[in-house]
C-alpha positions as CSV (number, residue, x, y, z in Angstrom):
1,X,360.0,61.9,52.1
2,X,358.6,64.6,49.6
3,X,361.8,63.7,47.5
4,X,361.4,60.4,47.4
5,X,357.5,60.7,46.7
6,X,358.3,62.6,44.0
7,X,360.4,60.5,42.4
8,X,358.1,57.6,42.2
9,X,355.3,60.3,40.9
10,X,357.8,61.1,37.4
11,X,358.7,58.0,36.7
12,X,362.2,57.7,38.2
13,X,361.6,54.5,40.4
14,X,361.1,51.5,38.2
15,X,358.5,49.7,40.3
16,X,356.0,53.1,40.0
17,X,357.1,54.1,36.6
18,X,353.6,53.2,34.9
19,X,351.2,54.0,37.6
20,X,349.6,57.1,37.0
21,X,348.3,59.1,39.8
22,X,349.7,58.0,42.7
23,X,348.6,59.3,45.9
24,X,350.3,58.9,49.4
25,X,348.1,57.9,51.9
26,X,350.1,57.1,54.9
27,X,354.0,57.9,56.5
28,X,355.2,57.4,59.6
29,X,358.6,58.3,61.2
30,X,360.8,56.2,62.7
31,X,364.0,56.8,64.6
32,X,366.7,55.6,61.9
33,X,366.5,55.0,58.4
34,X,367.8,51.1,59.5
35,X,364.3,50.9,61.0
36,X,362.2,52.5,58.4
37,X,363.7,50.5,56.1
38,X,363.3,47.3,57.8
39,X,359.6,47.7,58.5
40,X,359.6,48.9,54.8
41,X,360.4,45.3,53.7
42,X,357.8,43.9,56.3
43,X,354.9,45.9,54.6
44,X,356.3,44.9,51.2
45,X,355.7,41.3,51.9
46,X,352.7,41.9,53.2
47,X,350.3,39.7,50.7
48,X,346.5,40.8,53.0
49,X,345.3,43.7,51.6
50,X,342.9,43.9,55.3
51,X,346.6,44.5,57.2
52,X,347.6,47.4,55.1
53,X,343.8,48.8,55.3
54,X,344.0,48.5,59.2
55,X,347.6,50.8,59.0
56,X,346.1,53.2,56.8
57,X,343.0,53.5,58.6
58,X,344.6,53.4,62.1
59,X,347.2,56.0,61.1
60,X,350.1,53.8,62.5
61,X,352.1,50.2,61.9
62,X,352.2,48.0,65.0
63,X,354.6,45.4,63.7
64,X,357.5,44.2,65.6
65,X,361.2,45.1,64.7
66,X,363.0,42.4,65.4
């Protein structure tokens, strides 16, 4: 994760390249990378701003992996 974090913070992923000061503000772990990465496209089409406030502020996701 601090790789990956990293990355986005130089410049190397092209979504994050020309935000300056990024912070993390929440991670969770999940059992496989097949599962991170699905609820990884859930929160991405997230379009509420109040559901990704909620996860931050509870400290976890509660969405279904199906």
């Amino acid at each position: 994760m601090e790789r990956r974090f990293k990355q986005h913070q130089i410049g190397h992923t092209p979504s994050t390249k020309r935000m300056k000061g990024l912070e993390l503000v929440f991670s969770q772990k999940f059992d496989s990378l097949k599962e991170a990465r699905h609820i990884e496209q859930k929160l991405k089409k997230l379009k509420r701003h109040d559901y990704l406030e909620k996860i931050v502020n509870d400290g976890f996701i509660k969405i279904a992996n199906k």
